[in-house]
PDB file of N, CA, C, O and CB in Angstrom:
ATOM      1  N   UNK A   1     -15.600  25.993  48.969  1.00  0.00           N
ATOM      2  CA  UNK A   1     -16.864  25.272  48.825  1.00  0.00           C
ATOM      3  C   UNK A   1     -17.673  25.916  47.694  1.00  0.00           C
ATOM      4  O   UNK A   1     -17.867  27.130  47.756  1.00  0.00           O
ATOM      5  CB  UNK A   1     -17.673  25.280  50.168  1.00  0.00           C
ATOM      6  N   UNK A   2     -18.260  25.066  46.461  1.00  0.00           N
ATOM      7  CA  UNK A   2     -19.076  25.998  45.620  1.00  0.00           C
ATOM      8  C   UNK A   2     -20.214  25.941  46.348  1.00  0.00           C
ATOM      9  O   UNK A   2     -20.562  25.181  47.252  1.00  0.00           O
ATOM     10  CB  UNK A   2     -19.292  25.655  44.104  1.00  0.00           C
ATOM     11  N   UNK A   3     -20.862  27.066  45.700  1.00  0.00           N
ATOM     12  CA  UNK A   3     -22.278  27.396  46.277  1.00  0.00           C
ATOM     13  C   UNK A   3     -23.192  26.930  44.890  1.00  0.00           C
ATOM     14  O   UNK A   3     -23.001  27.340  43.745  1.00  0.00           O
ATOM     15  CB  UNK A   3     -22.478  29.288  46.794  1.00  0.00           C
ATOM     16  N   UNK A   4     -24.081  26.098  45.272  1.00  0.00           N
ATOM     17  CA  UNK A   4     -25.323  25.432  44.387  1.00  0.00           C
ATOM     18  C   UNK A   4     -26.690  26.407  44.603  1.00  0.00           C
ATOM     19  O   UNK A   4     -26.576  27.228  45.513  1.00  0.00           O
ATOM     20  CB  UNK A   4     -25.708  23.665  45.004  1.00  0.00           C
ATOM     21  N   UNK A   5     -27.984  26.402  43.853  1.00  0.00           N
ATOM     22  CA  UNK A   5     -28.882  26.910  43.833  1.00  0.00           C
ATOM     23  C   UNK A   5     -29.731  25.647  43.541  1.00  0.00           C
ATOM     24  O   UNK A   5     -29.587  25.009  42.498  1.00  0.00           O
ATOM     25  CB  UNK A   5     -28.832  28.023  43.067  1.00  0.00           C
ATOM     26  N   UNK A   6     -30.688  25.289  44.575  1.00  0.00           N
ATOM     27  CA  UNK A   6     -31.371  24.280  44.265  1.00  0.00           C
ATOM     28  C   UNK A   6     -33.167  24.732  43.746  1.00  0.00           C
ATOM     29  O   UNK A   6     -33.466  25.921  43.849  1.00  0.00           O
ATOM     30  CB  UNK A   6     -31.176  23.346  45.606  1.00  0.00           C
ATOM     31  N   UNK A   7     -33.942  24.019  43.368  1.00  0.00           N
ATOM     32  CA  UNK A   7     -35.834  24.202  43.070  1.00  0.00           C
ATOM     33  C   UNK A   7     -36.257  23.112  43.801  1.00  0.00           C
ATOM     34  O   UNK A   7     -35.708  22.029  43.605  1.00  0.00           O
ATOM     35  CB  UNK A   7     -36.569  24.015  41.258  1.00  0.00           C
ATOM     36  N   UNK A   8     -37.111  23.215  44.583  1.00  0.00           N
ATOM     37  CA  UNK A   8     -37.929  22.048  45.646  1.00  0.00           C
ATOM     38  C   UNK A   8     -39.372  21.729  44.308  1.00  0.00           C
ATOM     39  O   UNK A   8     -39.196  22.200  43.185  1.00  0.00           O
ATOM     40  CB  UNK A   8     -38.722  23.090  47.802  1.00  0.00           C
ATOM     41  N   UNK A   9     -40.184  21.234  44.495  1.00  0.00           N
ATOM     42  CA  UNK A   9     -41.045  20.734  43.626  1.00  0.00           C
ATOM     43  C   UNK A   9     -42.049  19.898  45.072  1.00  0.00           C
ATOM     44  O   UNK A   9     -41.589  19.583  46.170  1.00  0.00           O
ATOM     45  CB  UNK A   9     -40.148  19.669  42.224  1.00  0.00           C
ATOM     46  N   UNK A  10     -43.346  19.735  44.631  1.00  0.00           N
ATOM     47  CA  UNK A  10     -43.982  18.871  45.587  1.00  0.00           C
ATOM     48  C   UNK A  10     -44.742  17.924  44.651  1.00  0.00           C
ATOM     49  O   UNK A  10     -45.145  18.221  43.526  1.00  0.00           O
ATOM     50  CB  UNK A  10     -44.932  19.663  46.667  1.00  0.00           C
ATOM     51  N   UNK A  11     -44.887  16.715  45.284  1.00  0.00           N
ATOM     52  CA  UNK A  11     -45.320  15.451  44.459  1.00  0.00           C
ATOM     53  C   UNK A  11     -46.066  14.750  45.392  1.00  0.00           C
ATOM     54  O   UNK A  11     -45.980  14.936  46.606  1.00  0.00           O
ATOM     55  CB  UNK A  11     -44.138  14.517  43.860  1.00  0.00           C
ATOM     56  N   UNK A  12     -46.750  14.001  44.890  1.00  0.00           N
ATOM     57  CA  UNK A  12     -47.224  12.859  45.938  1.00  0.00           C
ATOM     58  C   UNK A  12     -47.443  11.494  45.379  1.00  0.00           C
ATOM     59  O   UNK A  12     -47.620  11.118  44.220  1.00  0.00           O
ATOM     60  CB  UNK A  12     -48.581  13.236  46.604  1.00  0.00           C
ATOM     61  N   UNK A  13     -47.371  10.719  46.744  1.00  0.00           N
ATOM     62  CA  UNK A  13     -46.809   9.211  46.437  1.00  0.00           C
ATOM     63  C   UNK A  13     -47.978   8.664  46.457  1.00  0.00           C
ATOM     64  O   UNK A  13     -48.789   9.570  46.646  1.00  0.00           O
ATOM     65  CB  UNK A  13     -45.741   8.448  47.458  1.00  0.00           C
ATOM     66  N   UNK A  14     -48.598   7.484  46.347  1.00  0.00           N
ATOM     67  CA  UNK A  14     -49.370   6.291  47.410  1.00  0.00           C
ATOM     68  C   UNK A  14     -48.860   5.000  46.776  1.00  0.00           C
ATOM     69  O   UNK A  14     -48.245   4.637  45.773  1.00  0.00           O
ATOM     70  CB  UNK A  14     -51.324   6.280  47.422  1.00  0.00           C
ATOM     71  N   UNK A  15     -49.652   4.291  48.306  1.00  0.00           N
ATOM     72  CA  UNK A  15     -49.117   3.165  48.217  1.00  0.00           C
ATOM     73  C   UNK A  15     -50.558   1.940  48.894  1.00  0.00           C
ATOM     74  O   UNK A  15     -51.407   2.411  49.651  1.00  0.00           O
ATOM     75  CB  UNK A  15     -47.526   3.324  49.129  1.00  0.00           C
ATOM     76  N   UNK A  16     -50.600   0.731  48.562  1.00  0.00           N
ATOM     77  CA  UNK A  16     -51.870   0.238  49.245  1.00  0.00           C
ATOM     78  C   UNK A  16     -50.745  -0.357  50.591  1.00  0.00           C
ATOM     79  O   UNK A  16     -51.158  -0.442  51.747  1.00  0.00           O
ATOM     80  CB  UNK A  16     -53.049  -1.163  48.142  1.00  0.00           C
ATOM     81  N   UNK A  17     -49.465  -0.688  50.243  1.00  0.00           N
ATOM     82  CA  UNK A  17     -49.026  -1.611  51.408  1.00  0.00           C
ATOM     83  C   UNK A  17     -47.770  -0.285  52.178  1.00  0.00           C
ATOM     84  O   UNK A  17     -46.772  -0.939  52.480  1.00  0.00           O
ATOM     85  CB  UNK A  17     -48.143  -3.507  50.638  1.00  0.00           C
ATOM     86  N   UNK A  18     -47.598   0.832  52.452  1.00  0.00           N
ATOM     87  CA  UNK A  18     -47.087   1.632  53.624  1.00  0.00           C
ATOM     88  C   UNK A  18     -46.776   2.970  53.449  1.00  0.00           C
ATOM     89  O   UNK A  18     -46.593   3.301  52.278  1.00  0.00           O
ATOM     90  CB  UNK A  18     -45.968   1.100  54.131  1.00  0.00           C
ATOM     91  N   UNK A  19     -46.682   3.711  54.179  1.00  0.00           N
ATOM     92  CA  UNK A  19     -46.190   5.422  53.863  1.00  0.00           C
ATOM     93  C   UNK A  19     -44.656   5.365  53.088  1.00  0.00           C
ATOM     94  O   UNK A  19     -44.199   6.156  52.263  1.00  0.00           O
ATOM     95  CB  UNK A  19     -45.957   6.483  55.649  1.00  0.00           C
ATOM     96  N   UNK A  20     -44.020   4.089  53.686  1.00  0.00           N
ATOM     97  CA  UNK A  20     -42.719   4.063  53.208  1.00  0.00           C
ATOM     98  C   UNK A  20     -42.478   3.638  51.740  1.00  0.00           C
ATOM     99  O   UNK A  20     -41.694   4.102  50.913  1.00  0.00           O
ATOM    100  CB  UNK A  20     -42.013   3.233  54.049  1.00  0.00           C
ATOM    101  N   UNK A  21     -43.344   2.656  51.649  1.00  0.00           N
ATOM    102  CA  UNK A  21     -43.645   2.744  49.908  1.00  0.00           C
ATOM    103  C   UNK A  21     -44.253   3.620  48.675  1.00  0.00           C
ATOM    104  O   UNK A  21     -43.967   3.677  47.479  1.00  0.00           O
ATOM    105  CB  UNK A  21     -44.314   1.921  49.708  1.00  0.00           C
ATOM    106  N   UNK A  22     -45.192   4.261  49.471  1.00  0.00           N
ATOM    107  CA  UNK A  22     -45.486   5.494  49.137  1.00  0.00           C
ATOM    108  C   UNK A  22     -44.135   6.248  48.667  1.00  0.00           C
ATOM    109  O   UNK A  22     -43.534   5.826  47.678  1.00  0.00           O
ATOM    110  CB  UNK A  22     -46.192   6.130  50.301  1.00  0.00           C
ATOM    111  N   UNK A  23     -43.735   7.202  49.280  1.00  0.00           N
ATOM    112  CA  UNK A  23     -42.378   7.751  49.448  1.00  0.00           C
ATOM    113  C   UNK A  23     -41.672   7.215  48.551  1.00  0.00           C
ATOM    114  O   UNK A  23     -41.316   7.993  47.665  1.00  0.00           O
ATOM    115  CB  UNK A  23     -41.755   7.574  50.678  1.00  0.00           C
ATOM    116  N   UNK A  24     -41.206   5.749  48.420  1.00  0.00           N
ATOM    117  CA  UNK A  24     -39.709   5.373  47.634  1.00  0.00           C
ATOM    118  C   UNK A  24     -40.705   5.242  46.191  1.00  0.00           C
ATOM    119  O   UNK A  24     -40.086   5.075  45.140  1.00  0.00           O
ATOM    120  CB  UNK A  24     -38.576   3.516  48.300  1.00  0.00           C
ATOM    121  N   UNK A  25     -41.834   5.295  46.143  1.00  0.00           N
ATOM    122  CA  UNK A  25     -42.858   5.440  44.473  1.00  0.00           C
ATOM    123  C   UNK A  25     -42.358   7.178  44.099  1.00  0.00           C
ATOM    124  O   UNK A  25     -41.833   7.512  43.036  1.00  0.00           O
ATOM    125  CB  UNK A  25     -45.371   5.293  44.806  1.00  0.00           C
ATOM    126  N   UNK A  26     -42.547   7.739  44.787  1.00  0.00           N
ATOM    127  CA  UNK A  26     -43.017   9.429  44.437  1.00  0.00           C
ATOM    128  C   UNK A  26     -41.207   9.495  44.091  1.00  0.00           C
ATOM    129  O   UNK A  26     -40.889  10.109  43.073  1.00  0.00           O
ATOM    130  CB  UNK A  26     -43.935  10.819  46.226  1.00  0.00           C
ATOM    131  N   UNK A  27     -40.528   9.115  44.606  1.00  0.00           N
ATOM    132  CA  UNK A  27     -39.029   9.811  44.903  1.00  0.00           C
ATOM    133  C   UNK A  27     -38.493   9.152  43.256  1.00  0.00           C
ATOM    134  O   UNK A  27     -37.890   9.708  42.338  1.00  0.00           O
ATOM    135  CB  UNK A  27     -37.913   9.032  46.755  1.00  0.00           C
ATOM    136  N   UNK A  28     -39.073   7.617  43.416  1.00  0.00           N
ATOM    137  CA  UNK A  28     -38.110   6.955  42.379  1.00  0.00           C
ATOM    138  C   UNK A  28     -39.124   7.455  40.519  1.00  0.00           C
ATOM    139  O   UNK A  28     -38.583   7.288  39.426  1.00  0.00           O
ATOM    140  CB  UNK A  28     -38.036   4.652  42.906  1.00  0.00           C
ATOM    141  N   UNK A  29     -40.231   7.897  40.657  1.00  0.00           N
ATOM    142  CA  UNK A  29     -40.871   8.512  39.826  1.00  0.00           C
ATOM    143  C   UNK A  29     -40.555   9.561  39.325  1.00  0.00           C
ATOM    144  O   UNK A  29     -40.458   9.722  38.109  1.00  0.00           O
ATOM    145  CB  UNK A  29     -41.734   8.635  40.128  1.00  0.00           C
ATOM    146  N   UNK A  30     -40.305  10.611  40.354  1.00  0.00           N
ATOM    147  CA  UNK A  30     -39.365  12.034  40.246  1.00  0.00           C
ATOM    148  C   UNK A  30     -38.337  12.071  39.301  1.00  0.00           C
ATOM    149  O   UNK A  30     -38.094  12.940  38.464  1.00  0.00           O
ATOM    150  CB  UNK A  30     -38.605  12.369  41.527  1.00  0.00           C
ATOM    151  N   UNK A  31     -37.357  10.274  39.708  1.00  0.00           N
ATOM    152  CA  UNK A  31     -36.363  10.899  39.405  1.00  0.00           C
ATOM    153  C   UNK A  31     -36.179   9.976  37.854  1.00  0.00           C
ATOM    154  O   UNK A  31     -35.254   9.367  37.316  1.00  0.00           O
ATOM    155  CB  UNK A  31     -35.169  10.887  40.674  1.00  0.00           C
ATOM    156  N   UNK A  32     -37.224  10.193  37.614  1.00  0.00           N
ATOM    157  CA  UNK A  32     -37.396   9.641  35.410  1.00  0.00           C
ATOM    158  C   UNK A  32     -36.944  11.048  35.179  1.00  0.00           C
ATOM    159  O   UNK A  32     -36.228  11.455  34.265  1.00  0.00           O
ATOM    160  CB  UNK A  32     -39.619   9.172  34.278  1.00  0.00           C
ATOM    161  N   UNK A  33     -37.267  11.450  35.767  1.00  0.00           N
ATOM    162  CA  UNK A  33     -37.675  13.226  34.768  1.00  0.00           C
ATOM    163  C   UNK A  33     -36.868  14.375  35.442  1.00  0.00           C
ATOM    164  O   UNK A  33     -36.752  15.473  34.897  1.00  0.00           O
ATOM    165  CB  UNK A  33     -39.709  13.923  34.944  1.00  0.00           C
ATOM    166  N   UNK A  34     -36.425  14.135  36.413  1.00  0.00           N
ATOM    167  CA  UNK A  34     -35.639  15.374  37.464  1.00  0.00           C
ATOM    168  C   UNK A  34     -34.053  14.745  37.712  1.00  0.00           C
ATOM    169  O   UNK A  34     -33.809  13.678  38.277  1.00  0.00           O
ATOM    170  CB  UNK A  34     -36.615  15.559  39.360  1.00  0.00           C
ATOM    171  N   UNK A  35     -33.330  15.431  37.298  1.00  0.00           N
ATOM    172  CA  UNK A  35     -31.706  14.877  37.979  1.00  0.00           C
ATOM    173  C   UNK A  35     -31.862  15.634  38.995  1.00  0.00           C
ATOM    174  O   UNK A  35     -32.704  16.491  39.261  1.00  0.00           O
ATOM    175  CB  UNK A  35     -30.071  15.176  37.150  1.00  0.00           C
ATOM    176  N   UNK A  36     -30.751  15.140  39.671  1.00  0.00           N
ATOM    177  CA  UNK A  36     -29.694  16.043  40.773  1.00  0.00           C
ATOM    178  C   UNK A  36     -30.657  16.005  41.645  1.00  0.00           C
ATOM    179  O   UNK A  36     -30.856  17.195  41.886  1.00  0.00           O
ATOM    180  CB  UNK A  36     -29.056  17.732  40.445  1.00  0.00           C
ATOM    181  N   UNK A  37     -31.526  15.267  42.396  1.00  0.00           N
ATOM    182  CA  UNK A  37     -32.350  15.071  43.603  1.00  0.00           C
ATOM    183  C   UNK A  37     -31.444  14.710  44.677  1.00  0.00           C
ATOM    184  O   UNK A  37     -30.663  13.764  44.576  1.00  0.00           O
ATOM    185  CB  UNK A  37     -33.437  14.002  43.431  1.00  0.00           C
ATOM    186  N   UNK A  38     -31.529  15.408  45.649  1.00  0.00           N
ATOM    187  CA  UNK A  38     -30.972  15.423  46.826  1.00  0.00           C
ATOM    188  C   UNK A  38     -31.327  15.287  47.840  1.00  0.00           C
ATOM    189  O   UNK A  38     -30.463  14.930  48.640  1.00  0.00           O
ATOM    190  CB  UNK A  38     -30.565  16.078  46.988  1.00  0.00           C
ATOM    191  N   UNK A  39     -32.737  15.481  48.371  1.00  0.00           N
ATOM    192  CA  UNK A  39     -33.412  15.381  49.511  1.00  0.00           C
ATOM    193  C   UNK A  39     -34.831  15.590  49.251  1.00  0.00           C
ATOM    194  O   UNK A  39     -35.382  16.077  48.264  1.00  0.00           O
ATOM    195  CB  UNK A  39     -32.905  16.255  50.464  1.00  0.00           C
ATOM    196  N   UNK A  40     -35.395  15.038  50.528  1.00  0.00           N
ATOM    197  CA  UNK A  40     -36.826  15.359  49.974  1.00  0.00           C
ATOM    198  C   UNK A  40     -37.707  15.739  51.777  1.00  0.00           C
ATOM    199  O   UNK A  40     -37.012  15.667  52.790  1.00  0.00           O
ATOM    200  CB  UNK A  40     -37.621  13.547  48.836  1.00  0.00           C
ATOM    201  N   UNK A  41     -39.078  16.077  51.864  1.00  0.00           N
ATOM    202  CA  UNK A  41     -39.099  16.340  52.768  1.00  0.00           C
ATOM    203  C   UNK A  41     -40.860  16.008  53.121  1.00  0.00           C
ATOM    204  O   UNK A  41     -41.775  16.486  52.450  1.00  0.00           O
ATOM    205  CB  UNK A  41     -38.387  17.593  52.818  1.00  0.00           C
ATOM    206  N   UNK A  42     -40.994  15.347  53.982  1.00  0.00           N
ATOM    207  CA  UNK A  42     -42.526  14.956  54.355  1.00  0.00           C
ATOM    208  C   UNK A  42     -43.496  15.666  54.965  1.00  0.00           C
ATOM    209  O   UNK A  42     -43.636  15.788  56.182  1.00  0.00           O
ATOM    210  CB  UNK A  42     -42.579  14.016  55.091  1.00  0.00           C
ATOM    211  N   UNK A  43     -44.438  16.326  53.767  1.00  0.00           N
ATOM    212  CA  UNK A  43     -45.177  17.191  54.059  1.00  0.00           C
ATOM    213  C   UNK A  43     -46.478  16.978  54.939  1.00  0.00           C
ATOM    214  O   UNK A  43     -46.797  17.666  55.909  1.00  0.00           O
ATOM    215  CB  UNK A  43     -45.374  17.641  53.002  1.00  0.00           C
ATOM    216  N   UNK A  44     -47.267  15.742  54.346  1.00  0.00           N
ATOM    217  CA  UNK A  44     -48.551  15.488  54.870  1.00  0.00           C
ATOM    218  C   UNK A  44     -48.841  13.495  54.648  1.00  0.00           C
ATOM    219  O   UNK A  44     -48.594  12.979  53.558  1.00  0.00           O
ATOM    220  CB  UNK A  44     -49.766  16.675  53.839  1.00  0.00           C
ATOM    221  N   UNK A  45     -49.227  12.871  55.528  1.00  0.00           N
ATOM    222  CA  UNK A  45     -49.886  11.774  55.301  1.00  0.00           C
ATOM    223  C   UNK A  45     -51.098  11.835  55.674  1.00  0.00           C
ATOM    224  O   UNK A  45     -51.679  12.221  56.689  1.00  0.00           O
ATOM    225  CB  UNK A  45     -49.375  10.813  55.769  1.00  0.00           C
ATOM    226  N   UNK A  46     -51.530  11.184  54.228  1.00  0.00           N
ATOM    227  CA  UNK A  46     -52.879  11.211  54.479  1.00  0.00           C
ATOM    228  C   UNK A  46     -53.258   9.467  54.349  1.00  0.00           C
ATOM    229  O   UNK A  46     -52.346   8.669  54.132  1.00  0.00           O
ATOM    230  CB  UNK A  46     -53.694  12.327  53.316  1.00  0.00           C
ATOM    231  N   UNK A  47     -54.386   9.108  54.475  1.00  0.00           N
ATOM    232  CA  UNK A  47     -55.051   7.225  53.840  1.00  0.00           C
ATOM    233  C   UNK A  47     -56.141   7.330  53.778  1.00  0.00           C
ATOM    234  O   UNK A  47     -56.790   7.879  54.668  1.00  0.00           O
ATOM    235  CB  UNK A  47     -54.946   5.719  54.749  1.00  0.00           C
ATOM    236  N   UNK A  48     -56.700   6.796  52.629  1.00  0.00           N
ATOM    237  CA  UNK A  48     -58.203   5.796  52.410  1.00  0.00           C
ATOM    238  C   UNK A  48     -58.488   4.845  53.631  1.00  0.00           C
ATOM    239  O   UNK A  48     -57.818   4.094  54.339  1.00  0.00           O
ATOM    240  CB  UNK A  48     -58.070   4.637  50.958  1.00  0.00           C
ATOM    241  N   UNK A  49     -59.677   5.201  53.546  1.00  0.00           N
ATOM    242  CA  UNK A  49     -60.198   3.921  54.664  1.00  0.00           C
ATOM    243  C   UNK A  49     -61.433   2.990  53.788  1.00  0.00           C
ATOM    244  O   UNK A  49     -62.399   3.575  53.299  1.00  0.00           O
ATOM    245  CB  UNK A  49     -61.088   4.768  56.412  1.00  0.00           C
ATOM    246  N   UNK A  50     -61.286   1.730  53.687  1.00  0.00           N
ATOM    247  CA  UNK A  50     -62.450   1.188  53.159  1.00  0.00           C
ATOM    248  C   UNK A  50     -62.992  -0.385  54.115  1.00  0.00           C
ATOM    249  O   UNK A  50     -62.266  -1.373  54.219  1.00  0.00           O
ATOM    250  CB  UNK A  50     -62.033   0.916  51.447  1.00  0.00           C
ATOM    251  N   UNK A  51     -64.316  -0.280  54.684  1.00  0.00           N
ATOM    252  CA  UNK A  51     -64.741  -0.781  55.980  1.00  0.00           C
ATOM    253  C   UNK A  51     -64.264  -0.908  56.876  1.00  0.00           C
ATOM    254  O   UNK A  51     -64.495  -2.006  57.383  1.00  0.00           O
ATOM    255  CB  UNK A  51     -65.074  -1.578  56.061  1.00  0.00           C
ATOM    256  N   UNK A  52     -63.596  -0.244  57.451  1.00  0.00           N
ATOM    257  CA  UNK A  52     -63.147   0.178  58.404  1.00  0.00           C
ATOM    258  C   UNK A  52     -61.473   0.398  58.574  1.00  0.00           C
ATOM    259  O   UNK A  52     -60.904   1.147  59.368  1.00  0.00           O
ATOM    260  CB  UNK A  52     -63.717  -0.588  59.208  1.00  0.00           C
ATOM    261  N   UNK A  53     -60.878  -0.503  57.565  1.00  0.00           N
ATOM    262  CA  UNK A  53     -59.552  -0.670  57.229  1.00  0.00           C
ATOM    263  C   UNK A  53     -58.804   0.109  56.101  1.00  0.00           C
ATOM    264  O   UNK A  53     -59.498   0.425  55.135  1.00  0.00           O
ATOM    265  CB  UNK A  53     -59.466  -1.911  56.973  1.00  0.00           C
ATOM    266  N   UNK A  54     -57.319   0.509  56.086  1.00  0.00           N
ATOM    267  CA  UNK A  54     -56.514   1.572  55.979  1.00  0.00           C
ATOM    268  C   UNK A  54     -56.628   0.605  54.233  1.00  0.00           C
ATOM    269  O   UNK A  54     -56.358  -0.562  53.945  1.00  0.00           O
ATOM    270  CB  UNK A  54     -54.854   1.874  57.245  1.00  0.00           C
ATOM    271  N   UNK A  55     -57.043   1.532  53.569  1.00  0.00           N
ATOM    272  CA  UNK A  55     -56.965   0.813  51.978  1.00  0.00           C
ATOM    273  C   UNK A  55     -55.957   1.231  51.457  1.00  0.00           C
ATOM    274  O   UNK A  55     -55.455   0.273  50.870  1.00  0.00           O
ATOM    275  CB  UNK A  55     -58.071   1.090  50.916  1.00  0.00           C
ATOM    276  N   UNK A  56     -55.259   2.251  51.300  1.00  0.00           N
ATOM    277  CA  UNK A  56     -54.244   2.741  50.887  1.00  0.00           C
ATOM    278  C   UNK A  56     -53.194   4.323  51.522  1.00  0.00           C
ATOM    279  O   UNK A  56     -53.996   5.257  51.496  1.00  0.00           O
ATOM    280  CB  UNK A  56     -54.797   2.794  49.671  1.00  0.00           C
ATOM    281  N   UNK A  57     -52.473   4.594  51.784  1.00  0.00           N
ATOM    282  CA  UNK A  57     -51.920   5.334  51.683  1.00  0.00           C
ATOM    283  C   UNK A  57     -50.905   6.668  51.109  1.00  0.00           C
ATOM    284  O   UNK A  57     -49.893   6.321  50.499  1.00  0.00           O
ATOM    285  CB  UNK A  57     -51.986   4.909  51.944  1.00  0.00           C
ATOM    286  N   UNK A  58     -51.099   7.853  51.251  1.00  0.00           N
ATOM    287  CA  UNK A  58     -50.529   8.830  50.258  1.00  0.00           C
ATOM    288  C   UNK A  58     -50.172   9.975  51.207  1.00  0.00           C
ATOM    289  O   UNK A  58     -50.681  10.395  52.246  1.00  0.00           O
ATOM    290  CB  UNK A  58     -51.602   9.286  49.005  1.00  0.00           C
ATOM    291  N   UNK A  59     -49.221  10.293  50.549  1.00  0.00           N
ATOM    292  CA  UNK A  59     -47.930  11.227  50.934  1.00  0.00           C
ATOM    293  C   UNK A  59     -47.866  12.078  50.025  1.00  0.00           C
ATOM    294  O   UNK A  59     -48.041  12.116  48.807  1.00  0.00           O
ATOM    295  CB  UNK A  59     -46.546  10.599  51.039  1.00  0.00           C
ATOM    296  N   UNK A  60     -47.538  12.858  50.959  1.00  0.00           N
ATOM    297  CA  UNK A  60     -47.260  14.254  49.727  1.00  0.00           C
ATOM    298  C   UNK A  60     -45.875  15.098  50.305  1.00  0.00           C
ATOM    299  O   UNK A  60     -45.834  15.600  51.428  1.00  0.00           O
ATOM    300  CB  UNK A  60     -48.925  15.677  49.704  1.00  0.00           C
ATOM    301  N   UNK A  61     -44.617  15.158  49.190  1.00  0.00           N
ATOM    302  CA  UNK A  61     -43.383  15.587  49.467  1.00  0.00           C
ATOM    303  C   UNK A  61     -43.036  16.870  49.047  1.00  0.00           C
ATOM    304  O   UNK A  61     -43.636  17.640  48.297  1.00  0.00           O
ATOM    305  CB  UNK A  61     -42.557  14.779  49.016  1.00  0.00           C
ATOM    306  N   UNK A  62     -42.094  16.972  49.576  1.00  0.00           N
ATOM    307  CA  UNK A  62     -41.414  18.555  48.753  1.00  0.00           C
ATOM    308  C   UNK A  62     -39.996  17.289  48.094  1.00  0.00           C
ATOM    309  O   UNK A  62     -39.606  16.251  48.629  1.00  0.00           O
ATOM    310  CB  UNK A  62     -40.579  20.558  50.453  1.00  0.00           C
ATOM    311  N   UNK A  63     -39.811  17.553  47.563  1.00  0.00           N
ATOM    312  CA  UNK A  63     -38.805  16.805  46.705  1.00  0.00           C
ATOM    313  C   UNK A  63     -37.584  18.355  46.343  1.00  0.00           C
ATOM    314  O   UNK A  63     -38.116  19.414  46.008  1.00  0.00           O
ATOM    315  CB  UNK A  63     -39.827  15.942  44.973  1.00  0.00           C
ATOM    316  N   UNK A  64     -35.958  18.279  46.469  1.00  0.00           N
ATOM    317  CA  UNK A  64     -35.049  19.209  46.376  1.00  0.00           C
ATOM    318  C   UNK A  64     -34.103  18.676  45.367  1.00  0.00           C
ATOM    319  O   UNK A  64     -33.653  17.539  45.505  1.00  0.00           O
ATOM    320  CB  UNK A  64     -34.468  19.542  47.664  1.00  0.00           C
ATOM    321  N   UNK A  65     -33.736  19.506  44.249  1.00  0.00           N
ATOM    322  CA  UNK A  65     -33.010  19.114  43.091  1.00  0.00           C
ATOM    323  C   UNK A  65     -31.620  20.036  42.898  1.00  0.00           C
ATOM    324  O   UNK A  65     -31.855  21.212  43.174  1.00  0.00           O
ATOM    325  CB  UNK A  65     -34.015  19.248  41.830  1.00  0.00           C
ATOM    326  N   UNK A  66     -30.513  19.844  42.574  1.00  0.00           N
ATOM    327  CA  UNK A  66     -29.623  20.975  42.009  1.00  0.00           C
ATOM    328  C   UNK A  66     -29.687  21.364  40.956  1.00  0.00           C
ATOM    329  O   UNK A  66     -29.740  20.523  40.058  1.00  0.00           O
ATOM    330  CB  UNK A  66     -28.517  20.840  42.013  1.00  0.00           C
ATOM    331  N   UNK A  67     -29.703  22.402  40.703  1.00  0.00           N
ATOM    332  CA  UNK A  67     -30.085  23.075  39.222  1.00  0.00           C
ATOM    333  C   UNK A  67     -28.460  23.289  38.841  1.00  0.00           C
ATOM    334  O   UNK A  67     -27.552  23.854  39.450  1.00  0.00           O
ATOM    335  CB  UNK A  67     -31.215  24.829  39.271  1.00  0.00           C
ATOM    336  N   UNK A  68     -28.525  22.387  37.214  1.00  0.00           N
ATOM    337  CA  UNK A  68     -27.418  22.258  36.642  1.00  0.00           C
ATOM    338  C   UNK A  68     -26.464  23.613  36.483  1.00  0.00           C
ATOM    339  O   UNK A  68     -27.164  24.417  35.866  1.00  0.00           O
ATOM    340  CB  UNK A  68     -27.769  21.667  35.457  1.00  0.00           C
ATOM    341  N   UNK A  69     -25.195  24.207  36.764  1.00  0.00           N
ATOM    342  CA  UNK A  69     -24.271  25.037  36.314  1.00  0.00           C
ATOM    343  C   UNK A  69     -24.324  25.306  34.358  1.00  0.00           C
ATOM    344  O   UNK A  69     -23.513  26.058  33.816  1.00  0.00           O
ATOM    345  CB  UNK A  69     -22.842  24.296  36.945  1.00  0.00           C
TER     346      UNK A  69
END
């Protein structure tokens, strides 16, 4: 089995329509600029509230990459 050395990174997403969209924004953003993403990991949700209702939502990840050989 080789052994890899990976760097975690933290990012954050939002989204006005779910945490889950949130998330697939931050991950698919990441990965313009980062190869070798492998996992990622859900740190905190947070949301806007505006009159009384959830205006948007944001996430904040640890995102895990392999660092090239």
């Amino acid at each position: 089995m080789t052994e890899h050395v990976y760097k975690v990174v933290e990012i954050v997403g939002s989204s006005e329509e779910s945490v889950t969209k949130a998330i697939e924004r931050a991950v698919s953003k990441a990965g313009e600029t980062l190869r070798n993403l492998g996992w990622f990991e859900v740190m905190q949700v947070r949301g806007h509230l505006e009159n009384g209702k959830v205006a948007h939502y944001q996430v904040t990840l640890k995102v895990g990459f392999k660092l090239e050989e």
